[in-house]
mmCIF file of the N, C-alpha and C atoms, coordinates in Angstrom:
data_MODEL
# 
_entry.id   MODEL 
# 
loop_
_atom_site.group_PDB 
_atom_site.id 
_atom_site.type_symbol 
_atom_site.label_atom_id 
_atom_site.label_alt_id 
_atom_site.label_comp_id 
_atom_site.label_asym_id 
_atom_site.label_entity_id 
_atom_site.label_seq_id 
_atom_site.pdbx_PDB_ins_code 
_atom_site.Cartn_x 
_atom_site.Cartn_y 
_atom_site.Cartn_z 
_atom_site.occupancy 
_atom_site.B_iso_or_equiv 
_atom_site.pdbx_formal_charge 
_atom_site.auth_seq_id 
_atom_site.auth_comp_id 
_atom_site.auth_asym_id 
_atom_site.auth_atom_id 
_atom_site.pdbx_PDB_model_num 
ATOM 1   N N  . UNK A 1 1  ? -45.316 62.596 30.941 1.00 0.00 ? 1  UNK A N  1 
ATOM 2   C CA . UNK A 1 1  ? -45.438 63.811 30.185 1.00 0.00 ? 1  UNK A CA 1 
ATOM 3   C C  . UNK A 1 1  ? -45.138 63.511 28.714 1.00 0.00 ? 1  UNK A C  1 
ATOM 4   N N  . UNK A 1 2  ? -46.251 64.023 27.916 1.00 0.00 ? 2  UNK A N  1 
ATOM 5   C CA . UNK A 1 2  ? -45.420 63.762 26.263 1.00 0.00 ? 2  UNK A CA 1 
ATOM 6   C C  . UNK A 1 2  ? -44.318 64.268 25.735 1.00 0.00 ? 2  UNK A C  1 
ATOM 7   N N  . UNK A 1 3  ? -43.895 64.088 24.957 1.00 0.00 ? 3  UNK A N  1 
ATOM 8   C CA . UNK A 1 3  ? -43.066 64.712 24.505 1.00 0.00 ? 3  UNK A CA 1 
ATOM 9   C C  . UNK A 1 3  ? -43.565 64.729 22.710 1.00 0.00 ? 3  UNK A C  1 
ATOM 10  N N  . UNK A 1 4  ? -42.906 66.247 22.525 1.00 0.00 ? 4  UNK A N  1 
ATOM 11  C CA . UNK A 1 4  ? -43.106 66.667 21.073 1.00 0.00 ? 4  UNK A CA 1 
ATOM 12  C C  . UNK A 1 4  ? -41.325 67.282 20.341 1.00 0.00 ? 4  UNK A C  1 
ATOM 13  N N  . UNK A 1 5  ? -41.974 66.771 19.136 1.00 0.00 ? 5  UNK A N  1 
ATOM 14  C CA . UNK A 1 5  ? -40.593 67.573 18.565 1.00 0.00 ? 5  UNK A CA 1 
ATOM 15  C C  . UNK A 1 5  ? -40.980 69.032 17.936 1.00 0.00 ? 5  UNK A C  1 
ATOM 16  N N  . UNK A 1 6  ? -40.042 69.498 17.742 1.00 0.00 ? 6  UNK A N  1 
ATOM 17  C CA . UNK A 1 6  ? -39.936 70.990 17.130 1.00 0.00 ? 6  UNK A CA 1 
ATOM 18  C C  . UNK A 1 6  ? -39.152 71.337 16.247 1.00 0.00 ? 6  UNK A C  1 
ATOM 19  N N  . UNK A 1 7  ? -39.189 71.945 14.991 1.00 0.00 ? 7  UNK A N  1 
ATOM 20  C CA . UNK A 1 7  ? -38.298 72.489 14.042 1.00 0.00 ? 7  UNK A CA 1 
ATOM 21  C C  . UNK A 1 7  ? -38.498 73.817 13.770 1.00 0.00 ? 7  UNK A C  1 
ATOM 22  N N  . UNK A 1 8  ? -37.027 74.286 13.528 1.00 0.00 ? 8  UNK A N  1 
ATOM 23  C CA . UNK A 1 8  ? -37.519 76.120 13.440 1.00 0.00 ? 8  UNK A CA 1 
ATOM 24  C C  . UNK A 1 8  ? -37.106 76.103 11.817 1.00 0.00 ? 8  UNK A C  1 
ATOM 25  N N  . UNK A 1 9  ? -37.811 76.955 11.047 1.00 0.00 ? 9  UNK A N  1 
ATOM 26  C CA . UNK A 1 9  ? -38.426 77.192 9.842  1.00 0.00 ? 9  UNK A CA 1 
ATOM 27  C C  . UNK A 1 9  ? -37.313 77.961 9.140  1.00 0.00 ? 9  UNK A C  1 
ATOM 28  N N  . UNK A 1 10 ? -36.587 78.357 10.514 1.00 0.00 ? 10 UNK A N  1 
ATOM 29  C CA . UNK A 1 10 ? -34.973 79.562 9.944  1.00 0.00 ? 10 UNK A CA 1 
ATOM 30  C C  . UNK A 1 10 ? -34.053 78.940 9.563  1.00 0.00 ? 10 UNK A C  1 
ATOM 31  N N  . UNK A 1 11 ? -33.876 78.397 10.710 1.00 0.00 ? 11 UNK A N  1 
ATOM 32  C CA . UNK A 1 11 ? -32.335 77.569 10.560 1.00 0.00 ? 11 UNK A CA 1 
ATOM 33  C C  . UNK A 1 11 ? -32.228 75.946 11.265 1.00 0.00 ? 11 UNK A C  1 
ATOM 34  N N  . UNK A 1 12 ? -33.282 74.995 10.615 1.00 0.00 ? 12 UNK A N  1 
ATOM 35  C CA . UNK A 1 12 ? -33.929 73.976 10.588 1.00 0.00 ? 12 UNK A CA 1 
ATOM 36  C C  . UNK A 1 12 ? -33.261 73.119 11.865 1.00 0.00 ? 12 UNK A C  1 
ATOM 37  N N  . UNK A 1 13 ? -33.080 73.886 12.765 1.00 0.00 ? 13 UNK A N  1 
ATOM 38  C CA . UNK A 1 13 ? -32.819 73.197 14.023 1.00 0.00 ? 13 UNK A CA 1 
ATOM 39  C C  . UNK A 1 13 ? -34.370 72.247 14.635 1.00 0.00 ? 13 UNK A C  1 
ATOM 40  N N  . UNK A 1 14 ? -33.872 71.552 15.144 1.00 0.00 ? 14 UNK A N  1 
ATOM 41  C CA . UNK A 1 14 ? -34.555 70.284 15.459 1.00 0.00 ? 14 UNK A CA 1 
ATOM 42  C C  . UNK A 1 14 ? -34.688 69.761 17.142 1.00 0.00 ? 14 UNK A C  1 
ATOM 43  N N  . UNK A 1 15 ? -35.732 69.737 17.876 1.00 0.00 ? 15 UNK A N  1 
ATOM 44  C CA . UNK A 1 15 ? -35.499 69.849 19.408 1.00 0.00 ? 15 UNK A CA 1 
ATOM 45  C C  . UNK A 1 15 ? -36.768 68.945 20.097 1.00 0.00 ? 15 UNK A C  1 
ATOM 46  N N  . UNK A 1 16 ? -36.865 68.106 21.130 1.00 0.00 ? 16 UNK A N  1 
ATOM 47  C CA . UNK A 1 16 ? -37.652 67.494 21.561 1.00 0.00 ? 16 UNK A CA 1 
ATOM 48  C C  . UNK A 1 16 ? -38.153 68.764 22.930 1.00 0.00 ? 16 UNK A C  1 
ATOM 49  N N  . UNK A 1 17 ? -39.396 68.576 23.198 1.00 0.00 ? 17 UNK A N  1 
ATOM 50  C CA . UNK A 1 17 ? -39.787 69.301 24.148 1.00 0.00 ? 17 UNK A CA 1 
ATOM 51  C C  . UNK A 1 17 ? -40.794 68.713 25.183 1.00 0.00 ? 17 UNK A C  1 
ATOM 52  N N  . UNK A 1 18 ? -40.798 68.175 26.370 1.00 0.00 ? 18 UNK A N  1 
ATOM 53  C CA . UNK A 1 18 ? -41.649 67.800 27.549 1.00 0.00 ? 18 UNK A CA 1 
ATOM 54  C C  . UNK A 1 18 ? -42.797 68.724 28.055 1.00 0.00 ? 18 UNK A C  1 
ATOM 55  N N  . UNK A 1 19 ? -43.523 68.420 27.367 1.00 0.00 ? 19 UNK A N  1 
ATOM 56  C CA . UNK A 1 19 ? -45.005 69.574 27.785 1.00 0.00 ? 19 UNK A CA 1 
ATOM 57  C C  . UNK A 1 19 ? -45.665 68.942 28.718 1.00 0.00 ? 19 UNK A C  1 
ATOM 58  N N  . UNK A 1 20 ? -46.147 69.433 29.993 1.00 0.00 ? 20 UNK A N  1 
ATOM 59  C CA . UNK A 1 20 ? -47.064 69.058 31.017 1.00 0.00 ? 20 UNK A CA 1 
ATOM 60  C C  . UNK A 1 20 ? -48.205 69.685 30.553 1.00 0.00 ? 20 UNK A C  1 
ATOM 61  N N  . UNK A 1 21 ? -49.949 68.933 30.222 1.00 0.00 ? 21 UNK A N  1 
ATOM 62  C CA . UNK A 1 21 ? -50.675 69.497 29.856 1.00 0.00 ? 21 UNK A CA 1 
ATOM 63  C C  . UNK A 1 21 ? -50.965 71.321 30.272 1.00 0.00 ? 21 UNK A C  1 
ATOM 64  N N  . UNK A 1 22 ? -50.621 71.607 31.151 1.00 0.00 ? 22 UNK A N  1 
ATOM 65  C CA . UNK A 1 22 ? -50.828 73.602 31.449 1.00 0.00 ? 22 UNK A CA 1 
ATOM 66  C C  . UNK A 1 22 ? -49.456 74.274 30.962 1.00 0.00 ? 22 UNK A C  1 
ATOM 67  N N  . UNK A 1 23 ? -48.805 73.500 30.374 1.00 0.00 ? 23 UNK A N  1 
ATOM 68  C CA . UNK A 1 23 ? -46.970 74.402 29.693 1.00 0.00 ? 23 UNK A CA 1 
ATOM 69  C C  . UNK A 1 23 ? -48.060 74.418 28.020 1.00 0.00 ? 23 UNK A C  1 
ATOM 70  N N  . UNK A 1 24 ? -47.169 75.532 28.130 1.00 0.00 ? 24 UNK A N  1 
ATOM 71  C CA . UNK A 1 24 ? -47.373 76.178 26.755 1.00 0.00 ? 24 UNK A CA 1 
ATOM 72  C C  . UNK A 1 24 ? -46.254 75.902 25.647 1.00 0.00 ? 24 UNK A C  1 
ATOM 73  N N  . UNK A 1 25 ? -46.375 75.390 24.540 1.00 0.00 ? 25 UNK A N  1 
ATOM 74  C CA . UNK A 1 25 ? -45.495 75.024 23.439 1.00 0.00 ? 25 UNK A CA 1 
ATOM 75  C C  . UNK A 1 25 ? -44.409 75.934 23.551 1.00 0.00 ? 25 UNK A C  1 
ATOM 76  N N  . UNK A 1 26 ? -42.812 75.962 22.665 1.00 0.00 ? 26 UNK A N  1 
ATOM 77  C CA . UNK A 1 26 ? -41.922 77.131 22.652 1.00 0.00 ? 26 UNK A CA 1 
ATOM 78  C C  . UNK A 1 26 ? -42.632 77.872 21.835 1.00 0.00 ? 26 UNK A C  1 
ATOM 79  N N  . UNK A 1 27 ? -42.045 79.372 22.118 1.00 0.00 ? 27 UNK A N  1 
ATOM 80  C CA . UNK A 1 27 ? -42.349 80.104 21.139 1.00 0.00 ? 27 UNK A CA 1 
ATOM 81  C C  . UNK A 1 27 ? -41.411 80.563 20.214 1.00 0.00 ? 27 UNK A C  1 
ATOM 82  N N  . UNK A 1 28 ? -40.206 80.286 20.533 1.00 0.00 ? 28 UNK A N  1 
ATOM 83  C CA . UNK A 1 28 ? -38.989 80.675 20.001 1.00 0.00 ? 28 UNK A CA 1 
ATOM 84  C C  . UNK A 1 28 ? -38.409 79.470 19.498 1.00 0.00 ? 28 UNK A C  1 
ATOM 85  N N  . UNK A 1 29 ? -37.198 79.314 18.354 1.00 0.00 ? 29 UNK A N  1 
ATOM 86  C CA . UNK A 1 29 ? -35.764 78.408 18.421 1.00 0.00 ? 29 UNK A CA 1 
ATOM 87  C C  . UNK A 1 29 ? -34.734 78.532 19.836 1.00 0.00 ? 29 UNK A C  1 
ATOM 88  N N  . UNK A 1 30 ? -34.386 77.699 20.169 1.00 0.00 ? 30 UNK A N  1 
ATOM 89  C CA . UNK A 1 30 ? -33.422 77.327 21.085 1.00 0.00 ? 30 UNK A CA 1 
ATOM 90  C C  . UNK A 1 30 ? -31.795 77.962 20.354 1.00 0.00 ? 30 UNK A C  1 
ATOM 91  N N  . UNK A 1 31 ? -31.520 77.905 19.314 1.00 0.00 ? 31 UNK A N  1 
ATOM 92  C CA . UNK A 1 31 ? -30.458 77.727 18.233 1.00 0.00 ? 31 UNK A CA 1 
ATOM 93  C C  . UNK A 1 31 ? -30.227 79.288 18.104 1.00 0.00 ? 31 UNK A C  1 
ATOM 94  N N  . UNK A 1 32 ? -31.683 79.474 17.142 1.00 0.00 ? 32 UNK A N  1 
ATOM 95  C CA . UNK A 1 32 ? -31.436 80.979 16.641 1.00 0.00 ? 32 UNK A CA 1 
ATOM 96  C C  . UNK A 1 32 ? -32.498 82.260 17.134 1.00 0.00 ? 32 UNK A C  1 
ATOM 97  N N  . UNK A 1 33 ? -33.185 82.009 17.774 1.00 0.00 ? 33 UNK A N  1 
ATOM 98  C CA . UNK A 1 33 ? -34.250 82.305 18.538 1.00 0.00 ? 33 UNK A CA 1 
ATOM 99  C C  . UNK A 1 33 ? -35.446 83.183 17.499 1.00 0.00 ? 33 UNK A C  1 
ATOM 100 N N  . UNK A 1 34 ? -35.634 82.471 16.361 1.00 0.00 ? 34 UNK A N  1 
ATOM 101 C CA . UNK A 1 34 ? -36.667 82.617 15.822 1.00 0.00 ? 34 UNK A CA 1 
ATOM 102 C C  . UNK A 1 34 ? -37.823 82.332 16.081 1.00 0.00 ? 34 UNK A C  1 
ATOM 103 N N  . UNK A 1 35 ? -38.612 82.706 15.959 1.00 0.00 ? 35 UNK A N  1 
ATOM 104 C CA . UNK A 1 35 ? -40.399 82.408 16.204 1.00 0.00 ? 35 UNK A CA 1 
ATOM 105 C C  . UNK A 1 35 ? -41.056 81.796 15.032 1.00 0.00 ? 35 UNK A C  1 
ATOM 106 N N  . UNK A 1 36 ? -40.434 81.623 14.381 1.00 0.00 ? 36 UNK A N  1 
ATOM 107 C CA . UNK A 1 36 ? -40.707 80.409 13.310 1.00 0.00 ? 36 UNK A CA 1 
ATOM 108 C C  . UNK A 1 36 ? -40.342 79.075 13.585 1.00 0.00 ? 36 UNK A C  1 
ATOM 109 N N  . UNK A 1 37 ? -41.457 78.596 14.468 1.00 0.00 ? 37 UNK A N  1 
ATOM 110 C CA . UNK A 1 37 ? -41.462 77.601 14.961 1.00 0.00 ? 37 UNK A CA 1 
ATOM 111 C C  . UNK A 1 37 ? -42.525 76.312 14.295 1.00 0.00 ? 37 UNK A C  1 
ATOM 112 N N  . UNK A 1 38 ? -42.230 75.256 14.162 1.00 0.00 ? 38 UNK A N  1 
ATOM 113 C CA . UNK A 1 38 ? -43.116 74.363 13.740 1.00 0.00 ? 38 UNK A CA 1 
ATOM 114 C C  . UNK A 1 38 ? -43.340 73.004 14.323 1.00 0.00 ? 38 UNK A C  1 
ATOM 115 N N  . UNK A 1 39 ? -44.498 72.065 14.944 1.00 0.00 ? 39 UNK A N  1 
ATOM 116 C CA . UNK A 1 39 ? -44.355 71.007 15.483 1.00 0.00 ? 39 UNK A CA 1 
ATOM 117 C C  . UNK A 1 39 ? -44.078 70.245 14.844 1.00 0.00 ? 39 UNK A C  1 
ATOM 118 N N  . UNK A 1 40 ? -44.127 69.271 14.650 1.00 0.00 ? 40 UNK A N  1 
ATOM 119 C CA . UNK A 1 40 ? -43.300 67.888 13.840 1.00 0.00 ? 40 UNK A CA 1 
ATOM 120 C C  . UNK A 1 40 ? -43.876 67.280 14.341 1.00 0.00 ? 40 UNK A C  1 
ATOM 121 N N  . UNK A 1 41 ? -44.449 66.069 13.770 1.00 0.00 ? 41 UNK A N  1 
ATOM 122 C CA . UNK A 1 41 ? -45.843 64.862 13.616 1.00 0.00 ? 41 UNK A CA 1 
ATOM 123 C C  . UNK A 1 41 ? -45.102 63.826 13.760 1.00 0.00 ? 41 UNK A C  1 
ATOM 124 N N  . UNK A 1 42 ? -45.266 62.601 14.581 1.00 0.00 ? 42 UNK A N  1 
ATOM 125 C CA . UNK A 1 42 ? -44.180 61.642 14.427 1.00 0.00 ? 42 UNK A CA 1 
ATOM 126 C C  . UNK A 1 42 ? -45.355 60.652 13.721 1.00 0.00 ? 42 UNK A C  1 
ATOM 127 N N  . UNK A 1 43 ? -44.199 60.056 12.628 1.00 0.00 ? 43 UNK A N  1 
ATOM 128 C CA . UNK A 1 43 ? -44.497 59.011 11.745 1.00 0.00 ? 43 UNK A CA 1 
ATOM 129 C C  . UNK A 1 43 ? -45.287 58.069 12.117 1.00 0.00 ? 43 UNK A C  1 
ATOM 130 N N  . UNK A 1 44 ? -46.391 57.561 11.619 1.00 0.00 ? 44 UNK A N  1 
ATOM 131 C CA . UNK A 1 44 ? -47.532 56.629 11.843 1.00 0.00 ? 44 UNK A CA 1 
ATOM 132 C C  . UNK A 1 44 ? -46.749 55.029 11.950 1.00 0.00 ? 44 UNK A C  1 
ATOM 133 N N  . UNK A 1 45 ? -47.350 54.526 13.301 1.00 0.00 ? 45 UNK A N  1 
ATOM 134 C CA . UNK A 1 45 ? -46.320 53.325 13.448 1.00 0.00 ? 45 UNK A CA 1 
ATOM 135 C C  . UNK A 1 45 ? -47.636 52.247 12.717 1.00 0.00 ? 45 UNK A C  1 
ATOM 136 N N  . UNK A 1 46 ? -46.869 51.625 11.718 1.00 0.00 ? 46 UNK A N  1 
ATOM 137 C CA . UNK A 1 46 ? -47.463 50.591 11.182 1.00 0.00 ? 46 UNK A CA 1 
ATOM 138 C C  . UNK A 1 46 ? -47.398 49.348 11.528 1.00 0.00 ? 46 UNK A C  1 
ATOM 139 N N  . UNK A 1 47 ? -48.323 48.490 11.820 1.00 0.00 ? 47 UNK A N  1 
ATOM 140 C CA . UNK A 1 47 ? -47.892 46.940 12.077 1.00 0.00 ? 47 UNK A CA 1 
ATOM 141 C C  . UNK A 1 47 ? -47.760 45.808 11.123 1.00 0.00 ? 47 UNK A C  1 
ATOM 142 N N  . UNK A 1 48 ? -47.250 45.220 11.443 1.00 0.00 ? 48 UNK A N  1 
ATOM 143 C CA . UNK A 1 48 ? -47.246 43.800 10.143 1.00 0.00 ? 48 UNK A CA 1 
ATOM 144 C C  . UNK A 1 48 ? -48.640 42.925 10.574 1.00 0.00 ? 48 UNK A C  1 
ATOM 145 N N  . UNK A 1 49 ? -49.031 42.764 9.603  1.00 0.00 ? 49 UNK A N  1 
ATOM 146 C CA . UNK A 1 49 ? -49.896 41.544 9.688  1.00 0.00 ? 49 UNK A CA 1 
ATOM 147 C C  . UNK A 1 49 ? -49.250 40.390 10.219 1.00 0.00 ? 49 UNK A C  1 
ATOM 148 N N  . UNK A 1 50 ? -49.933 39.439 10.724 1.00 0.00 ? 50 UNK A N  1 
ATOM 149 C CA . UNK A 1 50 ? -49.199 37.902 11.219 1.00 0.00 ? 50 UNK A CA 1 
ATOM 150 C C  . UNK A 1 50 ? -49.614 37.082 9.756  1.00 0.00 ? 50 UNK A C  1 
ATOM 151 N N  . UNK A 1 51 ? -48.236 36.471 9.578  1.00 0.00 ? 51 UNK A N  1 
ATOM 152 C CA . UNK A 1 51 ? -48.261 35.687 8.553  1.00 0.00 ? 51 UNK A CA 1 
ATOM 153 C C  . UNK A 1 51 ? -47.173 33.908 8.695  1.00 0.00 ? 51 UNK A C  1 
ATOM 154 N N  . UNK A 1 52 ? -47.127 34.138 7.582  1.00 0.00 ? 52 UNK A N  1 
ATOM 155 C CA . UNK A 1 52 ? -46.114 32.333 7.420  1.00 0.00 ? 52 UNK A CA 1 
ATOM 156 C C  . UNK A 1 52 ? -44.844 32.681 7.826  1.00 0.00 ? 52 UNK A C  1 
ATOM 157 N N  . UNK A 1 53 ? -44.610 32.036 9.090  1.00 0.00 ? 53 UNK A N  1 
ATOM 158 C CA . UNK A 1 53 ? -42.907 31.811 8.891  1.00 0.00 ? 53 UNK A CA 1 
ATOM 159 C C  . UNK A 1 53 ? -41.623 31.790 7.698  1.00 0.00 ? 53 UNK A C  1 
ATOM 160 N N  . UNK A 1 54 ? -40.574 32.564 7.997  1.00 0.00 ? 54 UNK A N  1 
ATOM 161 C CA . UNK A 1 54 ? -40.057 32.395 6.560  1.00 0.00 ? 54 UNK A CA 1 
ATOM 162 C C  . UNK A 1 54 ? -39.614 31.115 6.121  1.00 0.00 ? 54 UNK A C  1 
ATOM 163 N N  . UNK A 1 55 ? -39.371 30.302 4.335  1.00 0.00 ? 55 UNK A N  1 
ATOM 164 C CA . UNK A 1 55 ? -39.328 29.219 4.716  1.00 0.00 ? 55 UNK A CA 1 
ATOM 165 C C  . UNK A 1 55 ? -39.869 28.256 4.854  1.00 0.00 ? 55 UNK A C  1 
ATOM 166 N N  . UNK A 1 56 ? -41.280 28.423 4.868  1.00 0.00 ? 56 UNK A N  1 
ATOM 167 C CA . UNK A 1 56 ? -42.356 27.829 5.354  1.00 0.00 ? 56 UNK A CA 1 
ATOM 168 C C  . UNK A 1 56 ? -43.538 28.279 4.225  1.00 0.00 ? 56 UNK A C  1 
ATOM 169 N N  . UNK A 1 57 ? -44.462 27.068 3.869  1.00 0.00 ? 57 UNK A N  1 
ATOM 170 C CA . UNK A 1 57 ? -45.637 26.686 3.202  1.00 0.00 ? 57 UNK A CA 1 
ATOM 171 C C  . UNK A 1 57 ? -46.522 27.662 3.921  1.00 0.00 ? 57 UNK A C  1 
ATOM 172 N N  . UNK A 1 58 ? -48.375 27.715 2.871  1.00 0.00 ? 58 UNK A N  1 
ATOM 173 C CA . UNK A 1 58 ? -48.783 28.315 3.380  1.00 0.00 ? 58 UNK A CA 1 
ATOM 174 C C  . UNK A 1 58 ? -49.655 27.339 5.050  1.00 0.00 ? 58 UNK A C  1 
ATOM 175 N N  . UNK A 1 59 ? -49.395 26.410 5.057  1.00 0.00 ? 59 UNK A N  1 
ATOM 176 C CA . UNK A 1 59 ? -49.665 25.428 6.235  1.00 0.00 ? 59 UNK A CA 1 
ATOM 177 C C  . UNK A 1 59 ? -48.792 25.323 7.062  1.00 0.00 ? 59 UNK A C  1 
ATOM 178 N N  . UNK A 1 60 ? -47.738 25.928 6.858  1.00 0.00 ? 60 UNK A N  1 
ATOM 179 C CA . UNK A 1 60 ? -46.501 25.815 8.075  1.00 0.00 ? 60 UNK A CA 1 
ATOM 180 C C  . UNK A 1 60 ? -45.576 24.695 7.955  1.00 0.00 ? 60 UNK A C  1 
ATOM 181 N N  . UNK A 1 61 ? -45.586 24.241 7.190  1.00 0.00 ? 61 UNK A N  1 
ATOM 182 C CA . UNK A 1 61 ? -44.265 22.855 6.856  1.00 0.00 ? 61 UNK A CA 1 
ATOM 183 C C  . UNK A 1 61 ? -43.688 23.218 5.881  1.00 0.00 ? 61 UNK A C  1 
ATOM 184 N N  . UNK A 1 62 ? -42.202 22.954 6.094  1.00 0.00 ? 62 UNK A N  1 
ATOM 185 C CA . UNK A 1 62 ? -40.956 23.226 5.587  1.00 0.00 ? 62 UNK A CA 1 
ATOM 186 C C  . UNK A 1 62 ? -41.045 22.776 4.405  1.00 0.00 ? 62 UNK A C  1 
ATOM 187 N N  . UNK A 1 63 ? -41.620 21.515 3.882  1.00 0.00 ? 63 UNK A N  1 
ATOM 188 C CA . UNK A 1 63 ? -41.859 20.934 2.118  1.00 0.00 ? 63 UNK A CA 1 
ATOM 189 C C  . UNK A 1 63 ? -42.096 21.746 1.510  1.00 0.00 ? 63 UNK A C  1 
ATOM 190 N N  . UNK A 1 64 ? -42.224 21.619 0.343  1.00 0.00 ? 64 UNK A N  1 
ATOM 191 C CA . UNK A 1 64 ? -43.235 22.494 -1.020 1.00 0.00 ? 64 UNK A CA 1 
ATOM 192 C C  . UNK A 1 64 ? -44.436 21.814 -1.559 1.00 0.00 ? 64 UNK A C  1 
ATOM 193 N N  . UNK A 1 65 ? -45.188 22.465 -1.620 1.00 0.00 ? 65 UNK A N  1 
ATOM 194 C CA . UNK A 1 65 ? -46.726 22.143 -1.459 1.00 0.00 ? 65 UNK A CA 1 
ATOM 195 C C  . UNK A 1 65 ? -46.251 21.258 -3.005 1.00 0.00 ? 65 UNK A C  1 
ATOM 196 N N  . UNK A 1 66 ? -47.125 20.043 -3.539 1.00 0.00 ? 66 UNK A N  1 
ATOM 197 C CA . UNK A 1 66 ? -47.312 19.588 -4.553 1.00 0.00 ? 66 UNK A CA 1 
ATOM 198 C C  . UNK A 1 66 ? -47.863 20.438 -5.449 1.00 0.00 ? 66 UNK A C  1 
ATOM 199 N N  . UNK A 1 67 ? -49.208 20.860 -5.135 1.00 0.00 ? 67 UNK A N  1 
ATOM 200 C CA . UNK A 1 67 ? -49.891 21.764 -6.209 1.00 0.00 ? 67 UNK A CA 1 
ATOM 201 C C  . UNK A 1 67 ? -50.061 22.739 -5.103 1.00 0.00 ? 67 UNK A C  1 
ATOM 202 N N  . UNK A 1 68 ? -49.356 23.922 -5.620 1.00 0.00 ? 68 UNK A N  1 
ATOM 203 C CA . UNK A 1 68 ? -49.813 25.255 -5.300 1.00 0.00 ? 68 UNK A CA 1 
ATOM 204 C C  . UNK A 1 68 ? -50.628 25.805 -5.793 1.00 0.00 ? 68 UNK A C  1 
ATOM 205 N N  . UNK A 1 69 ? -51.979 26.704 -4.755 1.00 0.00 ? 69 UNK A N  1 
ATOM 206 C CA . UNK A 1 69 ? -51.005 26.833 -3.274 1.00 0.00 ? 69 UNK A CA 1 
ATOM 207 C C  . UNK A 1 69 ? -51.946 25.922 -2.173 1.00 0.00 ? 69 UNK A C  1 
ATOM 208 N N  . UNK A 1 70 ? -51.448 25.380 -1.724 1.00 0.00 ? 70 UNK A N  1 
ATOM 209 C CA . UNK A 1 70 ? -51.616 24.180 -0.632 1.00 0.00 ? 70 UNK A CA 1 
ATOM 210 C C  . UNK A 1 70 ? -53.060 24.594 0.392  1.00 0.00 ? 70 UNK A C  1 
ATOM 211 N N  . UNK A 1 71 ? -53.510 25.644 0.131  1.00 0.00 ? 71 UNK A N  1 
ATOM 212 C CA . UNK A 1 71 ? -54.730 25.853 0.828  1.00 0.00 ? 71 UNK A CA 1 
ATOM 213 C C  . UNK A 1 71 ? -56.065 26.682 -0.143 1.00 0.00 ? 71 UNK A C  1 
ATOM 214 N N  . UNK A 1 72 ? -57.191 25.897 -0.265 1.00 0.00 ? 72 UNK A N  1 
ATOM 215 C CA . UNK A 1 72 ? -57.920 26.107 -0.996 1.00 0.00 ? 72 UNK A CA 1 
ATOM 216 C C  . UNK A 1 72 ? -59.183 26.094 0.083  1.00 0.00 ? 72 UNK A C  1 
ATOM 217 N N  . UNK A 1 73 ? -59.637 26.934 -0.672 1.00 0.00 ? 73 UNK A N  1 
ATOM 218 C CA . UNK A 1 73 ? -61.469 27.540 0.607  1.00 0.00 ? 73 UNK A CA 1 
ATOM 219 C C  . UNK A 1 73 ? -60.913 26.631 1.837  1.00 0.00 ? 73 UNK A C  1 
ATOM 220 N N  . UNK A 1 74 ? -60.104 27.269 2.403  1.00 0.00 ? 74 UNK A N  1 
ATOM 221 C CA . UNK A 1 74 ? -59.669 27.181 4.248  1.00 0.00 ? 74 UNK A CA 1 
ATOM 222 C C  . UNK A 1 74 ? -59.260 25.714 4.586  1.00 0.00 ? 74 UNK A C  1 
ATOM 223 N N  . UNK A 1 75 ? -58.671 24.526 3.686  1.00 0.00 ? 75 UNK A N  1 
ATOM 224 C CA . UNK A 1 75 ? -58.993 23.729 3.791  1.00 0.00 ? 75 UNK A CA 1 
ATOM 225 C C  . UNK A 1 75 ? -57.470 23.267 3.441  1.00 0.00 ? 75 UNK A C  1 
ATOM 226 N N  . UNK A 1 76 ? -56.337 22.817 4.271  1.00 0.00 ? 76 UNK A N  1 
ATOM 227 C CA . UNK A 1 76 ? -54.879 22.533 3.650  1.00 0.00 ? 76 UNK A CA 1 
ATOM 228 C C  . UNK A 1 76 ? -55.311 21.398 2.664  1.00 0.00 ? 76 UNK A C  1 
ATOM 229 N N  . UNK A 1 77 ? -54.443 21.185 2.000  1.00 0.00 ? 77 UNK A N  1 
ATOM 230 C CA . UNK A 1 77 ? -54.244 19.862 0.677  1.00 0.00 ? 77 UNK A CA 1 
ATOM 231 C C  . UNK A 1 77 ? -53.245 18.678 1.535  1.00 0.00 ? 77 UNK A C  1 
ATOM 232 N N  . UNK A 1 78 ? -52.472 19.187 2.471  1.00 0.00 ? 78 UNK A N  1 
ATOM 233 C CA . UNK A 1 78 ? -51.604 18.335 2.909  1.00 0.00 ? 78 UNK A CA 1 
ATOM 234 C C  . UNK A 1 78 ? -51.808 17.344 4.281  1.00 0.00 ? 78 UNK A C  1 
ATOM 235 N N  . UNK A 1 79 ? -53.024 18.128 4.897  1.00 0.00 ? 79 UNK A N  1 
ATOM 236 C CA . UNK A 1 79 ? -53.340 17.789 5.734  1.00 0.00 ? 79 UNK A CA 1 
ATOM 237 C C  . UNK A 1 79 ? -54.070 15.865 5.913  1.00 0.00 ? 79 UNK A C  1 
# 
């Protein structure tokens, strides 16, 4: 079952709620029992790109490239 959050618009109480697709959202606060109710969007999960180890060249070895940066048209310098 998802779950959604809820904030009431009165007295900014804050509440998770388990909706089975045929349940109907609250209509009220839990807190103050206002009907100024609002859903709450949860934050967009972002991913990291895969990149260089920390520490590490753009080829993956612990040295420091001679002339940076150590990879030119796809091709390491160190290799």
């Amino acid at each position: 079952m998802p779950v959604y959050d809820y904030q009431c618009r009165n007295c900014r109480y804050t509440w998770e709620v388990r909706l089975a697709p045929e349940e109907t959202p609250p209509e009220s606060c839990p807190s103050c029992g206002s009907k100024e109710v609002n859903r709450l969007f949860p934050a967009p999960y972002v991913a990291k790109a895969a990149g260089r180890a920390p520490g590490k060249t753009c080829c993956g070895r612990e040295e420091k490239c001679a002339t940076p940066p150590c990879v030119t048209e796809g091709n390491c310098r160190k290799s």
